[in-house]
C-alpha positions as CSV (number, residue, x, y, z in Angstrom):
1,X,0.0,0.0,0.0
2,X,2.7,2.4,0.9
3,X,4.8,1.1,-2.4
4,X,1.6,2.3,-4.1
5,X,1.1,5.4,-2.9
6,X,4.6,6.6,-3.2
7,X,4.8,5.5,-6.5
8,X,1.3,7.5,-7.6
9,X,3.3,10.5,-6.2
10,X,6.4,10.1,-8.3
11,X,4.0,9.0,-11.2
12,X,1.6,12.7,-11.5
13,X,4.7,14.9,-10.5
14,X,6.7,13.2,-13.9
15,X,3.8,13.7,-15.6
16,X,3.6,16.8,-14.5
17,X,7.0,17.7,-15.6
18,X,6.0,16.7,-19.2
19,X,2.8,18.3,-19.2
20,X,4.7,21.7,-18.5
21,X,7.6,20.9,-21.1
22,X,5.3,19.9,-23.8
23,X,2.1,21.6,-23.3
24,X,3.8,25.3,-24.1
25,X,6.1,23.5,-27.2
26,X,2.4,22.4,-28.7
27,X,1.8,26.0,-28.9
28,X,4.8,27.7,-29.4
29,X,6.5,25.5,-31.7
30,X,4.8,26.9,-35.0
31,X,6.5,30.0,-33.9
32,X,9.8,28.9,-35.2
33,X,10.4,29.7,-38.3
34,X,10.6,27.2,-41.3
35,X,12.7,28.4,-44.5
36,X,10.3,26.3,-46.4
37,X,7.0,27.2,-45.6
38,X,8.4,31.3,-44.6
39,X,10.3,32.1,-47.3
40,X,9.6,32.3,-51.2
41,X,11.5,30.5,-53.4
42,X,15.4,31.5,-54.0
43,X,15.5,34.2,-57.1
44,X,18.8,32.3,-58.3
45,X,19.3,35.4,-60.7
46,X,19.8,37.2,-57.6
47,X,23.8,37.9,-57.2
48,X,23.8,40.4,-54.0
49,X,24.4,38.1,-51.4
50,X,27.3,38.2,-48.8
51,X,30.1,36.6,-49.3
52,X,30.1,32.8,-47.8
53,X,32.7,30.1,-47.0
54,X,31.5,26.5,-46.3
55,X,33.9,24.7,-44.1
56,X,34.2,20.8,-44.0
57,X,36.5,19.3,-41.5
58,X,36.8,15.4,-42.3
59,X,38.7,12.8,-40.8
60,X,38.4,8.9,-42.4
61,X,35.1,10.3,-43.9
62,X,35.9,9.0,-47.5
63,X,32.4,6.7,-47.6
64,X,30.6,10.3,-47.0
65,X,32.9,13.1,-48.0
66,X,31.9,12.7,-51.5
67,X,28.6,12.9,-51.4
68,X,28.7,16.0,-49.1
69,X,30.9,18.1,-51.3
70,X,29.2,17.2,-54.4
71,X,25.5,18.6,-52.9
72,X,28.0,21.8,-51.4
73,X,29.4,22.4,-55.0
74,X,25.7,21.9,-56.4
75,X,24.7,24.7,-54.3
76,X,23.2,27.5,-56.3
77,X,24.9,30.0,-53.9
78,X,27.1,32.7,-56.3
79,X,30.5,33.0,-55.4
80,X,30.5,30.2,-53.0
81,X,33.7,29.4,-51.3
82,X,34.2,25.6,-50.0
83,X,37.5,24.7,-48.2
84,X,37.0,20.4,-46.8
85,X,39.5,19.8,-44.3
86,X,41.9,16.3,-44.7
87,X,42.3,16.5,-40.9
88,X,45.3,13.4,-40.8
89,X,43.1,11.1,-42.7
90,X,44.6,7.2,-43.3
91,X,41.4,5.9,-45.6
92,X,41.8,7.7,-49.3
93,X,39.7,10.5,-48.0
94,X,42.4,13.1,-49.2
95,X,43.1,11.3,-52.1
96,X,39.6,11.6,-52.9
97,X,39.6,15.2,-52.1
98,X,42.5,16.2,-54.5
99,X,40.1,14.1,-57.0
100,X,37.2,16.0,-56.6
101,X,39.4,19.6,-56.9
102,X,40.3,18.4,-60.3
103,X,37.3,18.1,-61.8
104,X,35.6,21.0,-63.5
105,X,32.9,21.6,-61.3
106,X,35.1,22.1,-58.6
107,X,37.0,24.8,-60.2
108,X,37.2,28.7,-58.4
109,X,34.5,26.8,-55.7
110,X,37.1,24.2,-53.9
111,X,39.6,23.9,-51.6
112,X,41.5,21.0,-49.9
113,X,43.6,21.8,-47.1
114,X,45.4,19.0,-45.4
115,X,46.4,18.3,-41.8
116,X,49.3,16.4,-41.3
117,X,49.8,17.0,-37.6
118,X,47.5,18.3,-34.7
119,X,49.3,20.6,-32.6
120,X,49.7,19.5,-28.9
121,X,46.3,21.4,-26.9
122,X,43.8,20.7,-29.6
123,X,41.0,18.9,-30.5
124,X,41.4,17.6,-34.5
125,X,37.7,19.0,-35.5
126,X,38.1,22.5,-33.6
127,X,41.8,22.7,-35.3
128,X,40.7,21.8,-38.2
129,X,38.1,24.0,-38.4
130,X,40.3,26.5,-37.0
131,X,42.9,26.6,-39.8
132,X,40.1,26.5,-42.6
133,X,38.6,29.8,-41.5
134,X,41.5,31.3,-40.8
135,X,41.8,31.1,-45.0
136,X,38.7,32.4,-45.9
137,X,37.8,36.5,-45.4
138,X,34.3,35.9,-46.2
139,X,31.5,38.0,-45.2
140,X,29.3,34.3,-43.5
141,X,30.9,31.3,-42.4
142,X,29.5,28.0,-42.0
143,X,30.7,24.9,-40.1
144,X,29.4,21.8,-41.3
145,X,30.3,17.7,-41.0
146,X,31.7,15.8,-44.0
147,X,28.1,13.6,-43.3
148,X,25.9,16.6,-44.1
149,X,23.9,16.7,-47.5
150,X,22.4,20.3,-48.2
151,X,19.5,20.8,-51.0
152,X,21.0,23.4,-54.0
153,X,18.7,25.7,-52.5
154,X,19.8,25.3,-48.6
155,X,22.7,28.5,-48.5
156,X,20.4,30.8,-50.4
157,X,17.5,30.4,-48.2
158,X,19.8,30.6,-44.8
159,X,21.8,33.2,-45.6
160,X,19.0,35.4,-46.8
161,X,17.2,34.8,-43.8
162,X,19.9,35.5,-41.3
163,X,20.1,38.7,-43.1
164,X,16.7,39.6,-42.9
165,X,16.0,38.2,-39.4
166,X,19.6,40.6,-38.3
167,X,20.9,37.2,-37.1
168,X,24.8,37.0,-36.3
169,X,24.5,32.8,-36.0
170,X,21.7,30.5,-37.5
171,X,21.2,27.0,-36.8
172,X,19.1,25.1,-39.1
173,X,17.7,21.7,-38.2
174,X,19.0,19.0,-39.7
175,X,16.9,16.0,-41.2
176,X,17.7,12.8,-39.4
177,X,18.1,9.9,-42.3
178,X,17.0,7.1,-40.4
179,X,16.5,3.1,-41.6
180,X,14.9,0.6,-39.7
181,X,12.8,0.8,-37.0
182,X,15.5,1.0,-34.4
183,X,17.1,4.1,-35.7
184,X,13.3,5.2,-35.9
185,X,12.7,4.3,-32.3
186,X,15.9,6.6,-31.4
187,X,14.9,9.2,-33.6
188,X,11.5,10.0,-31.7
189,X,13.1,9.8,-28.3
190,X,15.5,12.3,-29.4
191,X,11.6,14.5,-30.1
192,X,10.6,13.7,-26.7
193,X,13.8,14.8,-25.1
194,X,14.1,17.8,-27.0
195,X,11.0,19.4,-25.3
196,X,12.8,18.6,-21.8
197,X,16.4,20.4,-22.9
198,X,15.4,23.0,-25.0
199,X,12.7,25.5,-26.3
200,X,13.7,26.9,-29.3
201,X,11.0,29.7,-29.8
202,X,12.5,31.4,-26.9
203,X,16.2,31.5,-29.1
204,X,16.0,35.1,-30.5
205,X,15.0,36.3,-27.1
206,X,18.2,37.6,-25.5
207,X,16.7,37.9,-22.4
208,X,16.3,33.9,-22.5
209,X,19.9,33.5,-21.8
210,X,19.6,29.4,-20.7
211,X,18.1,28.9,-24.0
212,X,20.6,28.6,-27.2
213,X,21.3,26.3,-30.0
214,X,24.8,24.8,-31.7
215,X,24.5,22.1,-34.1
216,X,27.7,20.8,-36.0
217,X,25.4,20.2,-39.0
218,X,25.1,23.8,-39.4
219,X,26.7,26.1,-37.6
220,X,26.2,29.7,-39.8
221,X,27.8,32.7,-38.2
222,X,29.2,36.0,-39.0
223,X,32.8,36.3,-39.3
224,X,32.7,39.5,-36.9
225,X,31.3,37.8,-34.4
226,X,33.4,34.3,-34.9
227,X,36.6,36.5,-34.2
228,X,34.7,38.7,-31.5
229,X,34.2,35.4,-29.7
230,X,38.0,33.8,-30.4
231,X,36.9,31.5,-32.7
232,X,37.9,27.9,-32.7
233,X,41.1,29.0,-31.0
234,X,39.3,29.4,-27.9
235,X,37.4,26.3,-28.2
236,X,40.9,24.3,-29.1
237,X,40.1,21.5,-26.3
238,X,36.4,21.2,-26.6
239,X,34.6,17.8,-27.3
240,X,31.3,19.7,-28.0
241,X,32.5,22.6,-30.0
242,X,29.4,23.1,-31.9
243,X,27.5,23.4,-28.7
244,X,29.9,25.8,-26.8
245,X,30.0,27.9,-29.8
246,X,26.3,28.5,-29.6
247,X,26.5,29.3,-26.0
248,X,29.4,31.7,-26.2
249,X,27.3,33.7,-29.1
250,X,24.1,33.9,-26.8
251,X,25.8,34.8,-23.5
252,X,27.4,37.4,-25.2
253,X,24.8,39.4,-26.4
254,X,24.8,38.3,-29.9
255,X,21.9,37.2,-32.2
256,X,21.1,33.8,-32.5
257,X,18.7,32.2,-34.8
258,X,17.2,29.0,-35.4
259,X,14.6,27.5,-38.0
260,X,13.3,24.3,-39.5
261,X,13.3,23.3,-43.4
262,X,12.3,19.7,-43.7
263,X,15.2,18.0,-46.5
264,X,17.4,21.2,-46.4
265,X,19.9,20.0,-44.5
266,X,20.5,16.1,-44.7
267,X,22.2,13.8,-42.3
268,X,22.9,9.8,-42.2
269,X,24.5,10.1,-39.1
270,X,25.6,6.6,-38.5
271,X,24.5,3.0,-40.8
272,X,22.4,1.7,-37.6
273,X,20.9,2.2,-34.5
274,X,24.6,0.9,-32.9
275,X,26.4,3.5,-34.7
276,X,24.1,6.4,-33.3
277,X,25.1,5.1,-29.9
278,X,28.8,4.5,-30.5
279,X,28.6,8.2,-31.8
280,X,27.1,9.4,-28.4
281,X,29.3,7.5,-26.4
282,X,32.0,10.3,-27.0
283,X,29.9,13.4,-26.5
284,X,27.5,12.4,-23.6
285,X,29.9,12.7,-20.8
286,X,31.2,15.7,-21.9
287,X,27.8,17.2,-21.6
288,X,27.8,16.6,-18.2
289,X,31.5,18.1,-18.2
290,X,32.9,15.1,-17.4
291,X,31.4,14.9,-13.8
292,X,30.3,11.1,-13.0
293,X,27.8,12.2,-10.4
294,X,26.0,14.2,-12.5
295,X,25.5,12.0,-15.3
296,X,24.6,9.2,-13.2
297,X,21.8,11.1,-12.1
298,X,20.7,12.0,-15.2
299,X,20.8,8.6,-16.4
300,X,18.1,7.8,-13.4
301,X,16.1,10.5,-14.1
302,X,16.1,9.9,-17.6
303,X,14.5,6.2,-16.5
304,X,12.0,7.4,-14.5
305,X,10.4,9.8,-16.9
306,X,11.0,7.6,-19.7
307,X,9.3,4.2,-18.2
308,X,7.2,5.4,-14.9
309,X,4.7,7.0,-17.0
310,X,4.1,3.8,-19.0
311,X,4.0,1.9,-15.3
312,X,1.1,4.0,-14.4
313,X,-0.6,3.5,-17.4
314,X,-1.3,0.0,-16.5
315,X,-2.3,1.0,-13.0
316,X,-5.5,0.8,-11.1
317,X,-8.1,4.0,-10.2
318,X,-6.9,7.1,-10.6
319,X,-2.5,6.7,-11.0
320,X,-4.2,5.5,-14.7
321,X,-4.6,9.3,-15.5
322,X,-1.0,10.3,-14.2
323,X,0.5,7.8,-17.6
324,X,-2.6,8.8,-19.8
325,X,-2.1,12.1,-19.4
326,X,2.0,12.2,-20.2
327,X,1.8,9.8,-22.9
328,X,-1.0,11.6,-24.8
329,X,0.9,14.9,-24.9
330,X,4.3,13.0,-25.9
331,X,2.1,11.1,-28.5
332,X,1.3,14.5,-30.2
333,X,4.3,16.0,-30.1
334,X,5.5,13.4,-32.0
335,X,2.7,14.3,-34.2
336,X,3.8,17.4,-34.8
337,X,7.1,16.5,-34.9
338,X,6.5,14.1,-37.7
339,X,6.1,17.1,-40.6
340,X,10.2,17.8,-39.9
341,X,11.1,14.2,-39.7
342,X,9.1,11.9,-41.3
343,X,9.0,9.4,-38.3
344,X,5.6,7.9,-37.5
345,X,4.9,8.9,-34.2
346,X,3.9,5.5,-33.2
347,X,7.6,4.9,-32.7
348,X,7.4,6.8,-29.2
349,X,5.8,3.5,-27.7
350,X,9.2,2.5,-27.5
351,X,10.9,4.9,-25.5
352,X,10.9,3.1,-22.2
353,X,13.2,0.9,-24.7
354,X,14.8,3.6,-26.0
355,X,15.9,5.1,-22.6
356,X,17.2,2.3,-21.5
357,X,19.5,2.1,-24.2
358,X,20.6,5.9,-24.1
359,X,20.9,5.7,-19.8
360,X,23.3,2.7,-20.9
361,X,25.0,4.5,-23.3
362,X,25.8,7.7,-20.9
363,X,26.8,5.2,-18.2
364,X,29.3,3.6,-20.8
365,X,30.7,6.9,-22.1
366,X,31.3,7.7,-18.8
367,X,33.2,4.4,-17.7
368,X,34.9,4.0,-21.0
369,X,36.3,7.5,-20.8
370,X,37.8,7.3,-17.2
371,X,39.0,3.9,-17.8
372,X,41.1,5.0,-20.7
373,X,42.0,8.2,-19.2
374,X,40.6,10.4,-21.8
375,X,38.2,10.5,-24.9
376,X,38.9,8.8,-27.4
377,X,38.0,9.7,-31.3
378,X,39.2,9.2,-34.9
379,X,42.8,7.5,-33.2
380,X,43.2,10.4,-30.7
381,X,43.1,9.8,-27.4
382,X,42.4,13.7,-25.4
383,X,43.7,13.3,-21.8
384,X,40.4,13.5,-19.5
385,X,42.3,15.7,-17.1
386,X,42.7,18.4,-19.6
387,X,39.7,18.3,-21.3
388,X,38.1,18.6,-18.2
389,X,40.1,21.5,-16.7
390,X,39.3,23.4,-19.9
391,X,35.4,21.9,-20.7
392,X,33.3,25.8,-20.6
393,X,29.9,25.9,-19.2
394,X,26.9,24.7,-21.5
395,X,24.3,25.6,-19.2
């Protein structure tokens, strides 16, 4: 009886908590802007547009490198510059590179750089990156991943709208490619989380200062206020570059942006459901800055909300409502969510399944990474001490 009641507590206050995450992102969600549906379409006779640099850091990327470039250099952006970054590759992936340069298409529009050596105190991607911008003078800048597709139409529309919208950095959300239905089931628990870590309409608001946006998949920002803020330089020993960036350009004082556009940006981030969790497995303990405590009790809160609510729903009387209720508004933000992603929203059934296997995967990014000492990625193994000591805020 006691076991009961205690758990009918925890049950309505987590559905509580979900009810007040996604409740407000029902309504407030439309708000963001999509570069689809707000925008007409591109005049490609148009020529006065800033001046833009596309930078490409890739590292053993030579089953995906090709395809990004080629959608990059089938951008119908005028005057485009694209510099792709060998970053100390060991698969062809320069060799392929140096192919692509050569072909006509690539002409005026393409650069390879190659990395032979990474400078003791760095990261490869944020060095990388790093020494690519530092040979462009464009107007725009953006930081992508050597997995990222765009459509021919994807610059025009975001640069024109972070001119419009007086933005200095513009993060447009990239379209999951997902097979299967565990990469689908992963794909709609990333929905439902995102209404518990972030709330996107309130962005633009500079006021909102908890509430910013860095994705590696597109990362568009002035040049001004990339040097105003140190650039890559000052990120040299940061796991989660793409997300400190966008916290340094909201806390200080610049304008952020974000918006949707379904197909602009595409991404096959890994060839499985596995892969999507060996990719996490580097980056989810340096969310938590690399403090054990604090991830393992994210991992147990994760559970809770994840599975409790489907525990009540089964219940007797009235701890029923406190897993109806929950699950109803998590089944209709996956509705919504559905128009951006394509992923039925039945997949959210799963995510008691699904948060098991992402609690599991925090727990083993954070044993694998103090048992080795460090992170490592791409052959580089970055001494947990030091990324630690110099691992910024993100919150």
């Amino acid at each position: 009886m006691i076991f009961r009641e205690i758990f009918a507590a925890l049950a309505w206050l987590i559905a509580a908590i979900w009810i007040v995450r996604v409740l407000p992102a029902l309504f407030l969600l439309p708000r963001v802007p999509d570069l689809l549906r707000d925008q007409p379409a591109p005049d490609v006779s148009a020529t006065e547009l800033p001046s833009l640099a596309v930078i490409v850091p890739a590292k053993d990327e030579v089953r995906a490198v090709g395809r990004s470039v080629a959608a990059i250099l089938a951008s119908d952006y005028p005057a485009l510059q694209t510099i792709v970054v060998d970053d100390r590759s060991t698969d062809g992936t320069g060799e392929l590179l140096n192919a692509i340069a050569a072909e006509p298409m690539a002409a005026g529009r393409l650069t390879v750089l190659h990395v032979r050596e990474l400078p003791e105190g760095w990261i490869g991607k944020p060095h990388a990156m790093a020494q690519a911008a530092a040979m462009s003078a464009s107007e725009w800048i953006l930081f992508t991943d050597a997995d990222v597709c765009f459509a021919p139409d994807t610059l025009r529309r975001a640069v024109r709208f972070a001119e419009q919208a007086t933005g200095d950095h513009l993060v447009v959300y990239p379209t999951l490619e997902l097979h299967g239905w565990a990469e689908k089931m992963l794909g709609a628990f990333f929905q439902c989380a995102s209404v518990l870590g972030g709330q996107p309409w309130k962005i633009p608001d500079p006021s909102a200062r908890r509430a910013y946006i860095g994705v590696g998949a597109f990362n568009l920002i002035r040049r001004s206020t990339y040097e105003a803020l140190g650039g890559f330089s000052a990120l040299r020993m940061e796991v989660l570059e793409d997300m400190r960036l966008g916290f340094l350009v909201k806390r200080n004082g610049f304008a952020q942006r974000v918006a949707f556009g379904r197909d602009l940006v595409r991404i096959r981030w890994a060839d499985s459901a596995a892969g999507m969790l060996r990719n996490l497995t580097k980056n989810l303990f340096a969310v938590f800055r690399f403090r054990p405590l604090n991830l393992v009790l994210a991992s147990l809160a994760l559970l809770l909300l994840c599975i409790v609510p489907f525990v009540a729903f089964v219940m007797p009387g009235v701890t029923r409502w406190a897993g109806i209720l929950p699950l109803l508004f998590l089944l209709l933000i996956n509705i919504y969510y559905r128009r951006y992603t394509g992923t039925s929203p039945l997949y959210f059934f799963l995510l008691p399944v699904a948060s098991v296997l992402l609690a599991g995967t925090m727990l083993t990014s954070a044993f694998v990474a103090i048992r080795r000492g460090g992170v490592l990625w791409r052959g580089t193994l970055y001494p947990l001490d030091e990324l630690r000591r110099r691992a910024g805020a993100l919150w």
